[in-house]
DSSP file (Angstrom, degrees, kcal/mol; ACC not computed):
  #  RESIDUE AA STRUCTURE BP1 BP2  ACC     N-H-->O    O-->H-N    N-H-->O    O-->H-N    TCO  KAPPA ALPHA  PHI   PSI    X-CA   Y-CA   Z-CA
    1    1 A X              0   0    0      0, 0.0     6,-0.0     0, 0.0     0, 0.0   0.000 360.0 360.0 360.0 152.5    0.0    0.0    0.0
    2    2 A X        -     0   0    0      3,-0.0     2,-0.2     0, 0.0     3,-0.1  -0.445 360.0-153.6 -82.6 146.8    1.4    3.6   -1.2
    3    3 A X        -     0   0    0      1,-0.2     0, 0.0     2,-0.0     0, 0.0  -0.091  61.3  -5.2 -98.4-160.5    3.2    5.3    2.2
    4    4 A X  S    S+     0   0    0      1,-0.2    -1,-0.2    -2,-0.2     3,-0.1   0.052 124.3  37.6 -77.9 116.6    3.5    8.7    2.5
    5    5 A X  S    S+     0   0    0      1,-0.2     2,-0.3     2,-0.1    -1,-0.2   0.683 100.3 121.5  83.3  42.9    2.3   11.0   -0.7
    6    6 A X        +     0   0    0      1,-0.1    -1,-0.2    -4,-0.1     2,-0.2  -0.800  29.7  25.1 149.5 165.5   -0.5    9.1   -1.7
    7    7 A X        +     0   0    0     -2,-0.3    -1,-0.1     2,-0.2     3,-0.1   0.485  50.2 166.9 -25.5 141.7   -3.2    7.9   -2.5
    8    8 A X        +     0   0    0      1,-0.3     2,-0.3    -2,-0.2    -2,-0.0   0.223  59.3   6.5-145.4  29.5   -4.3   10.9   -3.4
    9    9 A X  S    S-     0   0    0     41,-0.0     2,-0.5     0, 0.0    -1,-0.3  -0.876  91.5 -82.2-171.6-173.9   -7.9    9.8   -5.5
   10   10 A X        -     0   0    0     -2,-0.3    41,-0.1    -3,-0.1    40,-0.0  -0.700  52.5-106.8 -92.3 130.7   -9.4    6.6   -6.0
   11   11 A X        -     0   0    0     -2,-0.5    -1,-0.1    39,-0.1     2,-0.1  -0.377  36.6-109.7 -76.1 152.3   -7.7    4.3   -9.1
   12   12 A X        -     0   0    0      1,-0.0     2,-0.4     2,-0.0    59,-0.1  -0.533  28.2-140.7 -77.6 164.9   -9.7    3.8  -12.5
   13   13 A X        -     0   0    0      1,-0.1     5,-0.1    -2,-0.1     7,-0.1  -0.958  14.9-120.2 -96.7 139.0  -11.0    0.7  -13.1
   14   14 A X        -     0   0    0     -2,-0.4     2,-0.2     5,-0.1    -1,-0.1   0.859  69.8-100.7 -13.7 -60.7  -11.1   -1.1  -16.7
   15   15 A X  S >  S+     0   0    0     -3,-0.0     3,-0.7    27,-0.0    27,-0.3  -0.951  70.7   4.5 165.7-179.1  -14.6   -1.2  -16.4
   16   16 A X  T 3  S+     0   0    0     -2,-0.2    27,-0.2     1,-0.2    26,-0.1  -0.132 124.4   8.8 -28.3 139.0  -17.8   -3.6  -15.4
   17   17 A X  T 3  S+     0   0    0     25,-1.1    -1,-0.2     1,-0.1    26,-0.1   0.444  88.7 147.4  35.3   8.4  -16.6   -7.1  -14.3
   18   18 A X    <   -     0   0    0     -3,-0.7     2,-0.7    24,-0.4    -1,-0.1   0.199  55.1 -91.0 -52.8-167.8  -13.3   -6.2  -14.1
   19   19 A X        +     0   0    0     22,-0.2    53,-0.3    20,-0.1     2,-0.3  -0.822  41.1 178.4-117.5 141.2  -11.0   -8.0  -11.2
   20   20 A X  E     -A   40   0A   0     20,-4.9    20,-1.2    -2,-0.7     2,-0.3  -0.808   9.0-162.0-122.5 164.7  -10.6   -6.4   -7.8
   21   21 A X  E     +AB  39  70A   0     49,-1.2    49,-4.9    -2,-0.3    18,-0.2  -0.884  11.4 170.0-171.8 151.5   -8.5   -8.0   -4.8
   22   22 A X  E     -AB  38  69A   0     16,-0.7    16,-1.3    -2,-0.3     2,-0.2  -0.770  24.1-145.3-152.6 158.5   -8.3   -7.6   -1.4
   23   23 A X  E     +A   37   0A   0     45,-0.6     2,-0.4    14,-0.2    14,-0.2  -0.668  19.3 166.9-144.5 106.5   -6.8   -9.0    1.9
   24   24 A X        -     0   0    0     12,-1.7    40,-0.1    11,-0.2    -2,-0.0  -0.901  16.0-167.7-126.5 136.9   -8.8   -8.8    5.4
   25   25 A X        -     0   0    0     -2,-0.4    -1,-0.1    38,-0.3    11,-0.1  -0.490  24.7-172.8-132.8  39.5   -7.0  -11.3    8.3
   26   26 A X     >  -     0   0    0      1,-0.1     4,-0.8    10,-0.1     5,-0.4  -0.312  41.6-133.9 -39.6 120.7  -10.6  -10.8   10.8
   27   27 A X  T >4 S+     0   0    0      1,-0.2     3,-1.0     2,-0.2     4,-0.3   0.969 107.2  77.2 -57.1 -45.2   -9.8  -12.4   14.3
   28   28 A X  T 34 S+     0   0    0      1,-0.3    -1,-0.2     2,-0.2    35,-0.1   0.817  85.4  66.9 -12.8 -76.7  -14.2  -13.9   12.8
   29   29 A X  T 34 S-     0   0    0     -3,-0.4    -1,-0.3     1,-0.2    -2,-0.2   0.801 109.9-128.8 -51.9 -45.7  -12.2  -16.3   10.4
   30   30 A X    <<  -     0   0    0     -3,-1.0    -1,-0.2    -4,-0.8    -2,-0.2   0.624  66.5 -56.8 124.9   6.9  -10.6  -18.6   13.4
   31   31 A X  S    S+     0   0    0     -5,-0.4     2,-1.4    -4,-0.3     3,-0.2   0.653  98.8 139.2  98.5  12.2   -6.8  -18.3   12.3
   32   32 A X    >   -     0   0    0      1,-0.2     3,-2.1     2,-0.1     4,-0.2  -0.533  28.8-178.7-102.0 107.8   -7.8  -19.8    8.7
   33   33 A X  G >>  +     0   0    0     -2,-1.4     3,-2.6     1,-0.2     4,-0.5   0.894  68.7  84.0 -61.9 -27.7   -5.5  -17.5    6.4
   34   34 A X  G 34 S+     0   0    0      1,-0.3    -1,-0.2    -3,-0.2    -2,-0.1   0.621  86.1  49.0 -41.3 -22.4   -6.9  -19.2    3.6
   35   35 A X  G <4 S+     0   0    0     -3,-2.1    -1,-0.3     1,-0.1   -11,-0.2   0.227  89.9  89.0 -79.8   4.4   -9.9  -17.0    3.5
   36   36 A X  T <4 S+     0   0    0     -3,-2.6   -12,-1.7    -4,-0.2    -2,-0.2   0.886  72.0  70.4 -91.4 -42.2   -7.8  -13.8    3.7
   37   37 A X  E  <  -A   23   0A   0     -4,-0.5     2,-0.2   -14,-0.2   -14,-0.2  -0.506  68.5-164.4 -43.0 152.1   -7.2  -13.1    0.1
   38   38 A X  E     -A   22   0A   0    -16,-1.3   -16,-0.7     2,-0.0     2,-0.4  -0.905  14.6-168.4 -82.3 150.4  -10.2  -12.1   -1.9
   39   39 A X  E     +A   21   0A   0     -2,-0.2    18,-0.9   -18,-0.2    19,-0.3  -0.983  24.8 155.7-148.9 133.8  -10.7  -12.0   -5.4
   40   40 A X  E     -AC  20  56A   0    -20,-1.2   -20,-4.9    -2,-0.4    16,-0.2  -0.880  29.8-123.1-157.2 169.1  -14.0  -10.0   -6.8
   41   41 A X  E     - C   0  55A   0     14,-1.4    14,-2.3    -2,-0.3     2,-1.2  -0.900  27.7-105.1-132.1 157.2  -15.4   -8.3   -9.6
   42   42 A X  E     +     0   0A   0    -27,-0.3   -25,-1.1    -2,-0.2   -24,-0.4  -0.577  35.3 167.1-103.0 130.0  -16.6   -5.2  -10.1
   43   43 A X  E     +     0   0A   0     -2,-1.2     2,-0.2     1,-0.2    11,-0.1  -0.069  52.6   1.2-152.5  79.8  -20.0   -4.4  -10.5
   44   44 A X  E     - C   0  53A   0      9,-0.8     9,-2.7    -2,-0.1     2,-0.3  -0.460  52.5-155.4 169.8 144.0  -21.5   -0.8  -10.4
   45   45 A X  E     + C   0  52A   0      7,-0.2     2,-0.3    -2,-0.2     7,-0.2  -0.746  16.3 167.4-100.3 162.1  -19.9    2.5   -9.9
   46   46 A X  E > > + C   0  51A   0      5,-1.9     3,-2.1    -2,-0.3     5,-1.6  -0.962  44.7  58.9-162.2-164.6  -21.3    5.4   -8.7
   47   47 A X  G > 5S-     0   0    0      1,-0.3     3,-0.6    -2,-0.3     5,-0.1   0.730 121.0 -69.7  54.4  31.4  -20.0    8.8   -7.5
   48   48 A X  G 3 5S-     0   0    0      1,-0.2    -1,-0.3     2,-0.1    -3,-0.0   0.592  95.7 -47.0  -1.0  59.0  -18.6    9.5  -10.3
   49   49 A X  G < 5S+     0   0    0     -3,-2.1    -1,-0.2     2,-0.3    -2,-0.2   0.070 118.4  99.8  96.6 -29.8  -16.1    7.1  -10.0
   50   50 A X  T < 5S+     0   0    0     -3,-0.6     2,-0.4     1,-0.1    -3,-0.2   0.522  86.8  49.6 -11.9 -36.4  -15.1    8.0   -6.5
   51   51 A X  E   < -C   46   0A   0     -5,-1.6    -5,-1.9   -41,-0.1     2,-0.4  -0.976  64.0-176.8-138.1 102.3  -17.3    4.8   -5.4
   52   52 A X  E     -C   45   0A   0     -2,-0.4    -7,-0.2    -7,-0.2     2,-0.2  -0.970  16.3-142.2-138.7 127.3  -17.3    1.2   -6.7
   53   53 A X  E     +C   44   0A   0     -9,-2.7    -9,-0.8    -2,-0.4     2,-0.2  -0.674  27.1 179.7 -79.7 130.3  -19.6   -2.2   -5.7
   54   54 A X  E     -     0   0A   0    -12,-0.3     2,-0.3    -2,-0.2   -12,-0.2  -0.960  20.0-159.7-139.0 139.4  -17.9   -5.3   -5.6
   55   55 A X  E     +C   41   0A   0    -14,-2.3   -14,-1.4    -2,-0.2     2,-0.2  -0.739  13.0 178.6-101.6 131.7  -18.8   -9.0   -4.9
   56   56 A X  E     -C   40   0A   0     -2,-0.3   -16,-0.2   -16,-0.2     4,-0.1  -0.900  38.3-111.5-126.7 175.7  -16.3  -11.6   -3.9
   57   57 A X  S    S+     0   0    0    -18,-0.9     2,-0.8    -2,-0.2   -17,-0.1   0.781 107.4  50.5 -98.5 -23.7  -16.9  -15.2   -3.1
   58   58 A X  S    S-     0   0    0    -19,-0.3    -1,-0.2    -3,-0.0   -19,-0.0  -0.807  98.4-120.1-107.7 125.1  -16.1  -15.1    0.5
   59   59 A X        -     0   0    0     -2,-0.8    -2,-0.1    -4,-0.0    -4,-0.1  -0.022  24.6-108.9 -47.7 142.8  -18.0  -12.1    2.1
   60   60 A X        -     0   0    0     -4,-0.1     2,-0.2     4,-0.0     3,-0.0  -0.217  45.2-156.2 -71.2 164.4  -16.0   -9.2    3.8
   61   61 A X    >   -     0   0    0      0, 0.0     3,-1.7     0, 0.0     4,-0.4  -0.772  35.6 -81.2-143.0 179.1  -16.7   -9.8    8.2
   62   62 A X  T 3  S+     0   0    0      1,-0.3   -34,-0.1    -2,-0.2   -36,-0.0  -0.334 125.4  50.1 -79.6 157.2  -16.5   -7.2   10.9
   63   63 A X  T 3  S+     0   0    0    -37,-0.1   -38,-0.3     1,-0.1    -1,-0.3  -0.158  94.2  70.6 100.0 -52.4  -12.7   -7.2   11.5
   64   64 A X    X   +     0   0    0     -3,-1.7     3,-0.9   -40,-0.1    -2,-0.1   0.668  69.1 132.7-101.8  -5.7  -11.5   -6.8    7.5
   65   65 A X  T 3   +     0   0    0     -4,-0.4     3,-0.1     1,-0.2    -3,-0.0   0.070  65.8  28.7 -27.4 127.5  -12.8   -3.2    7.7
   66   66 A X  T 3  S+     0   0    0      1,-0.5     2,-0.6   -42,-0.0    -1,-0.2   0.734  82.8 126.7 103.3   6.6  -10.0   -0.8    6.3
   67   67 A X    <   -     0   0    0     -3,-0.9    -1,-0.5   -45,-0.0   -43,-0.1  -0.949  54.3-146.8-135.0 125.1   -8.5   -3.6    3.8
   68   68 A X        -     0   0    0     -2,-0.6   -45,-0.6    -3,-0.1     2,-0.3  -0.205   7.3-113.1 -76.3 163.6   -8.7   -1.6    0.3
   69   69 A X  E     -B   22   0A   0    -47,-0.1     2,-0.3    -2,-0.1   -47,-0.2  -0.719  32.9-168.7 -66.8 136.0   -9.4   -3.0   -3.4
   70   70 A X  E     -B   21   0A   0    -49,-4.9   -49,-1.2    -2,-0.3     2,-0.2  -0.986  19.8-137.0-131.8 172.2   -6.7   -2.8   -5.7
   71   71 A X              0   0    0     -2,-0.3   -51,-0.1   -51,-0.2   -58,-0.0  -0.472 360.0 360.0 -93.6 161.0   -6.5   -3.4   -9.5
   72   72 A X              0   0    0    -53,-0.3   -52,-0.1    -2,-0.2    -1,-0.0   0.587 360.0 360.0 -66.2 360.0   -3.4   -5.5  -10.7
């Protein structure tokens, strides 16, 4: 994750269904790191681009709060 001078906006995405990833290590999941990666797509913007809905196959839990998207 960028240190000091940035982020300083939100990154474009490709588009509709593109691939998003994430990593949230939630005390919830029991110590299994295998659920701590995520892999989603994306699908709706809004805010003008400031704001983007994305699904992945294991659901975000209290706990992964604060663990960004990124694009490759």
């Amino acid at each position: 994750m960028p240190g000091f001078g940035g982020p300083t906006g939100v990154g474009g995405v490709e588009g509709l269904g593109s691939t998003v990833y994430s990593y949230g290590n939630s005390e919830l999941r029991l110590g299994v790191t295998k659920l701590s990666p995520k892999q989603g797509i994306l699908v709706q913007n809004e805010g003008n681009g400031w704001s983007h809905n994305v699904v992945t196959l294991t659901p975000g839990v209290p706990g992964d709060s604060g663990s960004g998207f990124l694009n490759e």
